[in-house]
C-alpha positions in Angstrom: 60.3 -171.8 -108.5 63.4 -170.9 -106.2 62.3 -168.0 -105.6 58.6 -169.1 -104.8 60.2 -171.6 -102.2 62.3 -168.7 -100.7 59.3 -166.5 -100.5 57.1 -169.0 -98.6 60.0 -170.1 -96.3 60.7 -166.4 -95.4 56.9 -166.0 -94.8 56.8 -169.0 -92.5 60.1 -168.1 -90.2 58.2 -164.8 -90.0 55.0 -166.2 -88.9 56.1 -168.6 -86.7 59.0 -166.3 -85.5 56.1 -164.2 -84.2 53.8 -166.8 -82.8 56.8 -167.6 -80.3 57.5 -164.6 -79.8 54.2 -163.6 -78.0 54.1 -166.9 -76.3 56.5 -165.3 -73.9 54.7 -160.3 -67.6 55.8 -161.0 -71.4 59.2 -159.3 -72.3 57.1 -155.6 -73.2 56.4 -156.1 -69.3 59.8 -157.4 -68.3 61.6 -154.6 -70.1 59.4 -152.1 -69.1 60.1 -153.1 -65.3 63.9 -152.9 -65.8 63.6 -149.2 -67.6 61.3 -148.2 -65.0 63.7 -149.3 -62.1 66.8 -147.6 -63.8 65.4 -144.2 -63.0 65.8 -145.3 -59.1 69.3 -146.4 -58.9 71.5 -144.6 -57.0 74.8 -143.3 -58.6 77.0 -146.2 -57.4 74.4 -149.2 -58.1 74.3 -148.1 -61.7 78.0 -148.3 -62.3 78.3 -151.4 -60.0 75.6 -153.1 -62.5 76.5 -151.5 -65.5 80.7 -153.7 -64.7 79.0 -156.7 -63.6 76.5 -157.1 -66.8 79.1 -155.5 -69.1 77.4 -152.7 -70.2 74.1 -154.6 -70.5 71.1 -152.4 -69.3 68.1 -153.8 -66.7 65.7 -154.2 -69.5 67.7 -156.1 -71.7 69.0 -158.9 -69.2 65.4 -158.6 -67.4 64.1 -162.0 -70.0 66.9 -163.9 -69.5 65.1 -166.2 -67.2 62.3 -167.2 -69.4 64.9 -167.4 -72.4 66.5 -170.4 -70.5 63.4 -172.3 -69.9 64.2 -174.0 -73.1 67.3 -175.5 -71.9 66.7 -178.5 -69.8 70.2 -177.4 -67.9 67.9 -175.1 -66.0 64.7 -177.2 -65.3 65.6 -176.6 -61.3 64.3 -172.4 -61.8 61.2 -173.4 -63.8 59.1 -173.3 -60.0 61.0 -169.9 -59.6 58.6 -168.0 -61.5 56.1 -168.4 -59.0 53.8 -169.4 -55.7 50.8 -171.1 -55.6 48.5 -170.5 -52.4 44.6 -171.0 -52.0 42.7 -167.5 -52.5 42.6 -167.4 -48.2 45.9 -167.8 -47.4 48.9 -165.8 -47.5 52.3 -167.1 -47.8 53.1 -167.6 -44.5 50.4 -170.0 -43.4 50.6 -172.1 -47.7 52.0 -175.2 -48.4 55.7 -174.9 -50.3 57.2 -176.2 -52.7 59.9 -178.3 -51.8 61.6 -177.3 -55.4 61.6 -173.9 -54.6 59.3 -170.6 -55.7 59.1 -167.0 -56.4 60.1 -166.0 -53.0 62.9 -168.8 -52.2 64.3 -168.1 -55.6 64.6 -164.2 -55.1 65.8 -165.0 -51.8 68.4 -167.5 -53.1 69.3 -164.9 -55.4 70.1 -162.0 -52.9 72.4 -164.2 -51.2 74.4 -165.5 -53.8 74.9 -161.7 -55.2 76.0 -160.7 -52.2 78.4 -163.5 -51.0 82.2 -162.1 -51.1 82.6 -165.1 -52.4 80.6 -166.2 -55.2 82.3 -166.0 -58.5 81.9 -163.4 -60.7 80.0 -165.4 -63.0 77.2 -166.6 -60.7 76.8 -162.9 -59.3 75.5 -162.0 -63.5 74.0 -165.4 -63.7 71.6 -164.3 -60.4 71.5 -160.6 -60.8 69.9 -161.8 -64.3 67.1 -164.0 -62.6 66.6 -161.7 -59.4 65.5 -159.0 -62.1 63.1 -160.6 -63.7 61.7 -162.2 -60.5 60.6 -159.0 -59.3 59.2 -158.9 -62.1 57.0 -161.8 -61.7 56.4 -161.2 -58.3 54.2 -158.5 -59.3 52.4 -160.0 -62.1 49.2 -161.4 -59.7 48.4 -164.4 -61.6 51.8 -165.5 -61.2 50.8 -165.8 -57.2 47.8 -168.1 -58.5 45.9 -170.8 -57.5 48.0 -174.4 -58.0 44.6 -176.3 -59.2 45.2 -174.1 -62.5 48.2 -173.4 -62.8 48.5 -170.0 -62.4 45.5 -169.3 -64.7 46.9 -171.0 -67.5 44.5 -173.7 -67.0 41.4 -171.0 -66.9 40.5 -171.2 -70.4 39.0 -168.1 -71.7 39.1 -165.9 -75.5 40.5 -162.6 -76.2 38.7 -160.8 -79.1 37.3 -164.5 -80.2 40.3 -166.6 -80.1 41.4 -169.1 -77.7 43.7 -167.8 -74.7 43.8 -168.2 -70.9 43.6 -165.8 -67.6 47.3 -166.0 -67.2 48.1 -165.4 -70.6 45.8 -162.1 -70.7 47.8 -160.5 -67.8 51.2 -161.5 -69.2 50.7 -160.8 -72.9 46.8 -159.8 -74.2 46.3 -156.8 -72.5 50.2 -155.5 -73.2 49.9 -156.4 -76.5 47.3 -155.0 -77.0 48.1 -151.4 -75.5 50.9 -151.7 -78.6 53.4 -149.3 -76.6 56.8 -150.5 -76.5 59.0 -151.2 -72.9 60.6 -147.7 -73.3 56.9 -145.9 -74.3 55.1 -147.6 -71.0 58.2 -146.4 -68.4 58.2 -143.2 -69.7 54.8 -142.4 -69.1 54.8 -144.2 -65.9 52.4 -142.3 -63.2 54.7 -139.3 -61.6 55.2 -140.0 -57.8 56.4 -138.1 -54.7 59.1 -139.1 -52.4 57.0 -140.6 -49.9 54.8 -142.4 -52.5 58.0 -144.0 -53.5 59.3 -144.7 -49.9 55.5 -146.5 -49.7 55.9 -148.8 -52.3 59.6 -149.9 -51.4 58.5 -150.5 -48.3 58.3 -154.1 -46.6 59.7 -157.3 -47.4 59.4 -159.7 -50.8 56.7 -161.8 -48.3 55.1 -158.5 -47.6 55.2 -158.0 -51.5 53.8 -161.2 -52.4 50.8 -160.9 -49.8 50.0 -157.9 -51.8 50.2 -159.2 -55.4 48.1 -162.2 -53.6 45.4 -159.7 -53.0 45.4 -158.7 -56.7 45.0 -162.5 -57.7 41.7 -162.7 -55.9 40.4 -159.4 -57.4 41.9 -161.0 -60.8 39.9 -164.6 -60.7 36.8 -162.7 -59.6 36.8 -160.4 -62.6 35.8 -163.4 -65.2 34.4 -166.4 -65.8 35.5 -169.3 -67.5 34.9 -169.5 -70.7 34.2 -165.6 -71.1 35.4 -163.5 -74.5 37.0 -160.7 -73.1 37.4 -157.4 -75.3 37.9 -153.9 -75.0 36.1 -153.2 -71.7 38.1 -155.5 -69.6 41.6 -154.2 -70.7 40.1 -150.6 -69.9 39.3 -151.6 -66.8 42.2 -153.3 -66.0 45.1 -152.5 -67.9 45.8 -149.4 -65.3 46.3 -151.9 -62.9 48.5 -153.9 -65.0 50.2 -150.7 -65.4 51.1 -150.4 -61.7 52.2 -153.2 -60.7 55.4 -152.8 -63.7 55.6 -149.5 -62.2 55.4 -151.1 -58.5 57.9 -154.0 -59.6 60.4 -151.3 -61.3 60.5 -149.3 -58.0 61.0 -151.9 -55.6 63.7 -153.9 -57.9 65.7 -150.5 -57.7 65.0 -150.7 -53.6 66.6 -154.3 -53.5 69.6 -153.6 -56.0 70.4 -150.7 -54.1 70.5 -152.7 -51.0 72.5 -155.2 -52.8 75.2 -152.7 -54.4 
Protein backbone atom coordinates (compact mmCIF):
# COMPACT_ATOMS: atom_id res chain seq x y z
CA UNK A 1 0.00 0.00 0.00
CA UNK A 2 3.08 2.41 0.66
CA UNK A 3 4.38 1.76 -2.12
CA UNK A 4 1.07 2.30 -4.18
CA UNK A 5 0.88 5.85 -2.44
CA UNK A 6 4.47 6.59 -3.40
CA UNK A 7 3.87 5.58 -6.96
CA UNK A 8 0.77 7.81 -7.46
CA UNK A 9 2.43 10.80 -5.51
CA UNK A 10 5.54 10.50 -7.83
CA UNK A 11 3.25 10.28 -10.84
CA UNK A 12 1.33 13.46 -9.75
CA UNK A 13 4.67 15.75 -8.89
CA UNK A 14 5.51 14.61 -12.41
CA UNK A 15 2.37 15.56 -14.01
CA UNK A 16 1.81 18.56 -12.48
CA UNK A 17 5.59 19.38 -12.41
CA UNK A 18 5.17 19.43 -16.26
CA UNK A 19 1.87 21.23 -16.61
CA UNK A 20 3.78 24.29 -14.90
CA UNK A 21 6.41 23.96 -16.54
CA UNK A 22 4.95 24.70 -20.08
CA UNK A 23 2.87 27.36 -18.56
CA UNK A 24 5.88 29.44 -18.83
CA UNK A 25 8.86 33.38 -25.51
CA UNK A 26 8.71 30.23 -22.98
CA UNK A 27 12.21 29.39 -21.42
CA UNK A 28 13.08 26.98 -25.00
CA UNK A 29 12.73 30.66 -26.43
CA UNK A 30 14.43 32.62 -23.64
CA UNK A 31 17.37 30.30 -23.60
CA UNK A 32 17.65 29.95 -27.13
CA UNK A 33 17.95 34.00 -27.32
CA UNK A 34 20.74 34.02 -24.61
CA UNK A 35 22.82 31.13 -26.60
CA UNK A 36 22.20 32.81 -29.74
CA UNK A 37 23.53 36.28 -28.42
CA UNK A 38 26.70 34.61 -26.86
CA UNK A 39 28.07 34.03 -30.29
CA UNK A 40 28.11 38.02 -30.62
CA UNK A 41 29.94 39.12 -27.61
CA UNK A 42 32.96 40.71 -27.99
CA UNK A 43 35.99 39.28 -25.99
CA UNK A 44 35.74 41.68 -23.10
CA UNK A 45 31.75 41.64 -22.68
CA UNK A 46 32.02 37.95 -22.17
CA UNK A 47 34.38 37.99 -19.32
CA UNK A 48 32.88 41.24 -17.93
CA UNK A 49 29.42 39.00 -17.76
CA UNK A 50 30.78 35.88 -17.13
CA UNK A 51 32.44 37.97 -13.18
CA UNK A 52 29.28 39.70 -12.71
CA UNK A 53 26.79 36.50 -13.02
CA UNK A 54 29.49 34.28 -11.58
CA UNK A 55 30.05 32.03 -14.16
CA UNK A 56 26.38 31.82 -15.01
CA UNK A 57 25.83 31.73 -18.90
CA UNK A 58 23.02 34.16 -20.91
CA UNK A 59 20.66 31.30 -21.35
CA UNK A 60 20.56 30.23 -17.93
CA UNK A 61 19.84 33.70 -16.15
CA UNK A 62 17.69 34.66 -19.42
CA UNK A 63 14.17 33.17 -17.19
CA UNK A 64 14.95 34.70 -14.20
CA UNK A 65 12.32 37.39 -14.78
CA UNK A 66 9.35 35.14 -15.23
CA UNK A 67 10.68 32.85 -12.29
CA UNK A 68 10.05 35.86 -9.91
CA UNK A 69 6.59 36.53 -11.03
CA UNK A 70 5.61 34.26 -8.25
CA UNK A 71 6.92 36.39 -5.58
CA UNK A 72 4.67 39.26 -4.76
CA UNK A 73 8.24 41.20 -3.75
CA UNK A 74 8.39 41.87 -7.42
CA UNK A 75 4.74 42.71 -8.53
CA UNK A 76 6.28 46.40 -9.66
CA UNK A 77 8.14 44.33 -13.12
CA UNK A 78 4.97 42.31 -13.90
CA UNK A 79 4.04 45.47 -16.69
CA UNK A 80 7.81 44.99 -17.75
CA UNK A 81 7.10 42.20 -19.94
CA UNK A 82 5.30 44.33 -22.25
CA UNK A 83 3.42 47.30 -24.35
CA UNK A 84 0.15 47.50 -25.25
CA UNK A 85 -0.77 49.92 -28.27
CA UNK A 86 -3.89 49.86 -30.78
CA UNK A 87 -2.84 47.93 -34.13
CA UNK A 88 -2.32 51.85 -35.73
CA UNK A 89 -0.14 53.29 -33.55
CA UNK A 90 3.38 52.97 -32.77
CA UNK A 91 4.86 53.66 -29.47
CA UNK A 92 5.53 57.06 -29.84
CA UNK A 93 2.00 58.44 -30.48
CA UNK A 94 0.27 55.10 -27.49
CA UNK A 95 -0.96 55.79 -24.32
CA UNK A 96 1.63 54.52 -21.32
CA UNK A 97 1.55 52.93 -18.65
CA UNK A 98 2.17 54.82 -15.77
CA UNK A 99 3.67 51.46 -13.96
CA UNK A 100 6.07 51.03 -16.45
CA UNK A 101 6.52 48.57 -19.77
CA UNK A 102 8.76 46.71 -22.07
CA UNK A 103 10.59 49.67 -23.20
CA UNK A 104 10.83 51.84 -19.73
CA UNK A 105 11.87 48.69 -18.07
CA UNK A 106 14.75 47.84 -20.55
CA UNK A 107 15.57 51.43 -20.37
CA UNK A 108 15.51 51.41 -16.60
CA UNK A 109 17.69 48.57 -16.79
CA UNK A 110 20.52 50.09 -19.01
CA UNK A 111 20.92 52.75 -16.62
CA UNK A 112 21.14 51.07 -13.54
CA UNK A 113 23.89 48.59 -15.22
CA UNK A 114 25.76 51.23 -16.15
CA UNK A 115 25.72 53.61 -13.04
CA UNK A 116 29.37 53.61 -11.43
CA UNK A 117 27.43 53.57 -8.72
CA UNK A 118 24.94 50.95 -8.46
CA UNK A 119 25.89 48.06 -6.25
CA UNK A 120 27.05 45.09 -7.41
CA UNK A 121 24.16 43.35 -6.63
CA UNK A 122 21.54 45.41 -8.58
CA UNK A 123 23.91 45.42 -11.69
CA UNK A 124 23.14 41.01 -11.67
CA UNK A 125 19.69 41.76 -10.39
CA UNK A 126 19.10 44.03 -13.94
CA UNK A 127 21.50 42.50 -16.26
CA UNK A 128 19.16 39.32 -15.35
CA UNK A 129 15.89 41.25 -16.42
CA UNK A 130 17.44 43.34 -19.38
CA UNK A 131 18.18 39.73 -20.93
CA UNK A 132 15.14 38.49 -20.90
CA UNK A 133 13.40 41.72 -21.96
CA UNK A 134 14.94 41.59 -25.23
CA UNK A 135 13.65 38.77 -25.24
CA UNK A 136 10.22 39.76 -24.97
CA UNK A 137 10.57 42.58 -26.93
CA UNK A 138 10.75 40.40 -29.88
CA UNK A 139 8.05 38.03 -29.16
CA UNK A 140 5.11 40.24 -31.20
CA UNK A 141 2.20 39.30 -29.10
CA UNK A 142 3.97 40.55 -26.29
CA UNK A 143 3.48 44.28 -28.16
CA UNK A 144 -0.39 43.29 -28.23
CA UNK A 145 -3.40 44.84 -28.08
CA UNK A 146 -4.51 45.88 -24.18
CA UNK A 147 -8.34 44.91 -24.88
CA UNK A 148 -6.80 41.19 -24.67
CA UNK A 149 -4.21 41.22 -23.02
CA UNK A 150 -1.61 40.44 -25.16
CA UNK A 151 -3.56 37.62 -26.81
CA UNK A 152 -4.14 35.77 -23.80
CA UNK A 153 -7.59 36.73 -23.89
CA UNK A 154 -7.93 35.48 -27.79
CA UNK A 155 -9.20 32.19 -27.06
CA UNK A 156 -8.31 29.62 -29.63
CA UNK A 157 -7.19 25.43 -29.60
CA UNK A 158 -3.95 23.88 -30.59
CA UNK A 159 -4.43 20.32 -31.93
CA UNK A 160 -8.14 20.30 -30.13
CA UNK A 161 -7.32 21.53 -26.78
CA UNK A 162 -7.94 24.82 -25.27
CA UNK A 163 -5.08 27.51 -25.50
CA UNK A 164 -4.77 31.23 -26.59
CA UNK A 165 -2.92 33.43 -29.36
CA UNK A 166 -0.29 34.46 -26.89
CA UNK A 167 0.23 31.27 -25.63
CA UNK A 168 0.81 29.69 -29.20
CA UNK A 169 3.67 32.16 -29.96
CA UNK A 170 5.33 31.74 -26.51
CA UNK A 171 4.97 27.95 -26.04
CA UNK A 172 2.67 25.81 -28.79
CA UNK A 173 4.57 26.33 -31.76
CA UNK A 174 8.14 25.86 -29.69
CA UNK A 175 7.01 23.07 -28.18
CA UNK A 176 5.98 21.75 -30.66
CA UNK A 177 9.21 22.06 -32.92
CA UNK A 178 10.61 19.67 -29.84
CA UNK A 179 14.31 21.19 -30.34
CA UNK A 180 15.96 22.24 -27.29
CA UNK A 181 17.53 26.12 -26.68
CA UNK A 182 21.00 24.81 -27.68
CA UNK A 183 19.48 22.66 -31.02
CA UNK A 184 17.37 26.07 -32.26
CA UNK A 185 20.75 28.54 -31.90
CA UNK A 186 22.73 26.33 -33.49
CA UNK A 187 21.00 26.10 -36.52
CA UNK A 188 20.18 29.64 -36.46
CA UNK A 189 20.04 31.17 -40.24
CA UNK A 190 23.90 31.99 -41.18
CA UNK A 191 24.26 35.86 -41.75
CA UNK A 192 26.81 38.24 -43.24
CA UNK A 193 28.33 41.24 -41.51
CA UNK A 194 26.12 43.66 -42.88
CA UNK A 195 23.02 41.55 -42.25
CA UNK A 196 24.12 41.56 -38.69
CA UNK A 197 24.93 45.36 -38.63
CA UNK A 198 21.01 45.54 -40.10
CA UNK A 199 19.41 43.96 -37.44
CA UNK A 200 21.50 45.78 -34.54
CA UNK A 201 20.67 48.70 -35.94
CA UNK A 202 18.25 51.42 -34.33
CA UNK A 203 16.94 51.96 -30.98
CA UNK A 204 14.66 49.54 -28.55
CA UNK A 205 11.59 52.12 -29.87
CA UNK A 206 12.75 51.41 -33.32
CA UNK A 207 12.77 47.69 -32.23
CA UNK A 208 9.37 47.65 -30.72
CA UNK A 209 7.77 49.57 -33.87
CA UNK A 210 9.07 46.58 -35.67
CA UNK A 211 7.80 43.66 -33.47
CA UNK A 212 4.46 45.99 -33.52
CA UNK A 213 4.34 45.30 -37.16
CA UNK A 214 4.61 41.50 -36.55
CA UNK A 215 1.54 41.81 -34.06
CA UNK A 216 -0.72 43.04 -36.79
CA UNK A 217 0.42 40.32 -39.24
CA UNK A 218 -0.01 37.86 -36.06
CA UNK A 219 -3.91 38.91 -35.06
CA UNK A 220 -4.68 38.81 -38.85
CA UNK A 221 -3.51 35.25 -39.22
CA UNK A 222 -6.61 33.71 -37.08
CA UNK A 223 -9.75 33.87 -35.84
CA UNK A 224 -11.12 33.44 -32.59
CA UNK A 225 -12.14 30.40 -31.82
CA UNK A 226 -9.94 28.61 -34.64
CA UNK A 227 -8.09 24.95 -34.09
CA UNK A 228 -4.86 25.58 -35.21
CA UNK A 229 -2.61 22.51 -36.36
CA UNK A 230 0.27 21.76 -38.44
CA UNK A 231 -0.18 24.26 -41.26
CA UNK A 232 0.00 27.34 -39.14
CA UNK A 233 3.21 26.43 -37.26
CA UNK A 234 4.65 25.75 -40.88
CA UNK A 235 3.78 28.79 -41.76
CA UNK A 236 4.77 30.59 -39.04
CA UNK A 237 7.21 29.00 -36.91
CA UNK A 238 10.22 30.54 -39.36
CA UNK A 239 9.14 33.67 -38.29
CA UNK A 240 9.08 32.73 -34.73
CA UNK A 241 12.44 31.51 -35.52
CA UNK A 242 13.76 35.06 -36.37
CA UNK A 243 12.68 37.01 -34.15
CA UNK A 244 14.97 34.59 -31.17
CA UNK A 245 17.52 34.93 -33.74
CA UNK A 246 16.76 38.90 -34.12
CA UNK A 247 16.43 39.19 -30.16
CA UNK A 248 19.87 37.17 -29.69
CA UNK A 249 21.74 39.57 -31.99
CA UNK A 250 20.56 42.71 -30.84
CA UNK A 251 20.91 41.69 -26.89
CA UNK A 252 24.68 41.08 -27.87
CA UNK A 253 24.50 44.80 -29.62
CA UNK A 254 23.24 46.41 -26.18
CA UNK A 255 25.54 44.33 -23.73
CA UNK A 256 28.33 45.17 -25.77
CA UNK A 257 27.45 48.83 -25.47
CA UNK A 258 26.93 48.25 -21.93
CA UNK A 259 30.43 46.41 -21.10
Amino acid sequence: MKTQLTFIFIAFFIVSFSSNSSLRWNATGHRTVGEIAENYLKSSTKRKIKKLLNGKSLAFVSTYADEIKSDNRYNDFYTWHYVNMPLDSNYEESEKNPKGDLSTGIAHCIKVIKDENSSNADKVFYLKLLVHFIGDLHQPMHVGLAEDKGGNDFKLKWFYKNTNLHRVWDTEMINGYNMSYTELAKNADILTKDQVKAIQRGTVTDWVNETHQLTKKVYASVSEGENLRYLYSYDHFKTVRSQLQIAGIRLAKVLNDLF
